[in-house]
N, C-alpha and C positions, 0 to 999 in steps of 0.2 A: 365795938367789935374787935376781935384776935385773927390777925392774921393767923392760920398753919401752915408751919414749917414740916416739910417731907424731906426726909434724908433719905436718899436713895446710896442704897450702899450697894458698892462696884462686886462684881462676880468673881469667884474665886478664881479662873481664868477665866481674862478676857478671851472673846473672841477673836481669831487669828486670820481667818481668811472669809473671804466674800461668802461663799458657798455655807461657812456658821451662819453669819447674820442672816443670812437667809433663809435659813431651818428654822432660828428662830423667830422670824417676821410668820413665815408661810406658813407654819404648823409641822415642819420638817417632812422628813422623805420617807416614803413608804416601806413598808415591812410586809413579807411576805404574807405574815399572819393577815396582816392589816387589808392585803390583798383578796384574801381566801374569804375573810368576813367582811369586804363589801359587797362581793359578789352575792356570796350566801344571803347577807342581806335584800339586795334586789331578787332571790329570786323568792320572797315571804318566806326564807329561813326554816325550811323542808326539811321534816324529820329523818335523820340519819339512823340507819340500819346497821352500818357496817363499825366494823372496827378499824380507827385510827390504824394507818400501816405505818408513820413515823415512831420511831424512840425516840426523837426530841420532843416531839407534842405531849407527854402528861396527860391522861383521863383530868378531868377536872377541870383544865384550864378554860378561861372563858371561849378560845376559838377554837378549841379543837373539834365541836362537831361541824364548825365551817370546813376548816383543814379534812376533813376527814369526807364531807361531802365533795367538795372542789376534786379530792384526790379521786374518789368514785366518780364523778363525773367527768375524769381524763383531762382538768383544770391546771392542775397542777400535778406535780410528777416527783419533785423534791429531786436529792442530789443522785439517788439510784443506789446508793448504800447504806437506805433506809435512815435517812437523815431528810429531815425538812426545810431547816433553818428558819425559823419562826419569826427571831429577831435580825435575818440580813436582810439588808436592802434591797429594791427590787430598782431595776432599771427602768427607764420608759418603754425599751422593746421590748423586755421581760412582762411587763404590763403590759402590755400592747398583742403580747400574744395570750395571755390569760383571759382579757377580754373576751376576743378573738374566739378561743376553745369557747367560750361560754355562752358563744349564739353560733357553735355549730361547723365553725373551720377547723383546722388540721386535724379533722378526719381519718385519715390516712395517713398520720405524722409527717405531716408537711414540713412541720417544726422542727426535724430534728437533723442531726446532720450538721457537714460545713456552712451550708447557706441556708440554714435558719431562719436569721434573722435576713436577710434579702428575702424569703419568702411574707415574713411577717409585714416587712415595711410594703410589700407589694398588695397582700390582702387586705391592710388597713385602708392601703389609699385607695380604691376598690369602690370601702362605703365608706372612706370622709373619715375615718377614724384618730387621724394625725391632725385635722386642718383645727388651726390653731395654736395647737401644741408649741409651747416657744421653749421647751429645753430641750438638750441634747439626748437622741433617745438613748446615746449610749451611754450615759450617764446617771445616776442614781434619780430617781424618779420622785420631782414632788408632789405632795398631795394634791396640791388646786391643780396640777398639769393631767394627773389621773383622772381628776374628775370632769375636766374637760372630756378627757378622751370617752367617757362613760356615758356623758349627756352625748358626743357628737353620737356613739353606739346604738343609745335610745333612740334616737334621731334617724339613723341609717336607714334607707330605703329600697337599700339593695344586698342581699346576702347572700354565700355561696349558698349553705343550706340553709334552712332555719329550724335551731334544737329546740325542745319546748323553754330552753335558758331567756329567761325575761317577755315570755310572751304578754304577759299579764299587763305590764310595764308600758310596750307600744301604745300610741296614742290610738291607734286605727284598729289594733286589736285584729287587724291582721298578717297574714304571714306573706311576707315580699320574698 
């Protein structure tokens, strides 16, 4: 028998800092798109009516009738002069209040304003939304930490209101 030899050939640039190797361990950090269509996803990805209101989302593209739903349902809001940013990053509190919107908080844009994100960290902790969460929410947001935050969501037992966003999804199939 032959032994095989693998030559593994080095990256055009190495990785520089901790937070590289860790994008690429973890599967890297979330994208707003990436955002818009998991949501879309959990809710069995509901035919969109409306027209995309971003100029950076493209007809065509594989997420814009998530972007476009998420947007209709007050999910997301984009930059306000008609920009979305498909490909930036999303933070953990930026997630955190996406979720959030998508069973039925900031209602009455709780979200917006100087204290924002103090409002968001307060309704998360609420229904458990954070508990686990080991990154910095203010920091660019990794995938397995989002999806933490999604299962503790599913999980949640208590909500200010409950929108029809992920009914389906609960195990109890009913509304807390």
């Amino acid at each position: 028998t032959h032994a095989e030899v693998v030559i593994i050939q080095p990256q055009q640039r190495p990785m520089r800092t901790v937070g590289e190797m860790l994008d690429a361990l973890m599967g890297g950090r979330l994208h707003y798109l990436d955002q818009a269509r998991m949501l879309h996803r959990l809710e069995s990805e509901p035919d969109v009516s409306v027209d995309n209101l971003f100029g950076d989302v493209a007809a065509g593209q594989w997420y814009d009738a998530a972007v476009a739903w998420a947007a209709d349902k007050g999910i997301v809001n984009g930059y306000g002069n008609g920009k979305f940013g498909p490909d930036d990053k999303v933070t953990g509190m930026q997630a955190a209040a996406m979720i959030l919107r998508a069973v039925g908080y900031d209602a009455q844009d709780e979200f917006t304003g100087a204290n924002w994100d103090k409002t968001v960290l307060s309704d998360a902790s609420i229904i458990g939304l954070l508990d686990g969460y080991k990154a910095n929410v203010n920091t660019f947001a990794p995938r397995q930490w989002v999806a933490v935050m999604l299962a503790n969501c599913l999980d949640a037992k208590t909500y200010k209101t409950m929108a029809p966003s992920f009914t389906g999804l609960l195990t109890s199939g009913e509304e807390t």
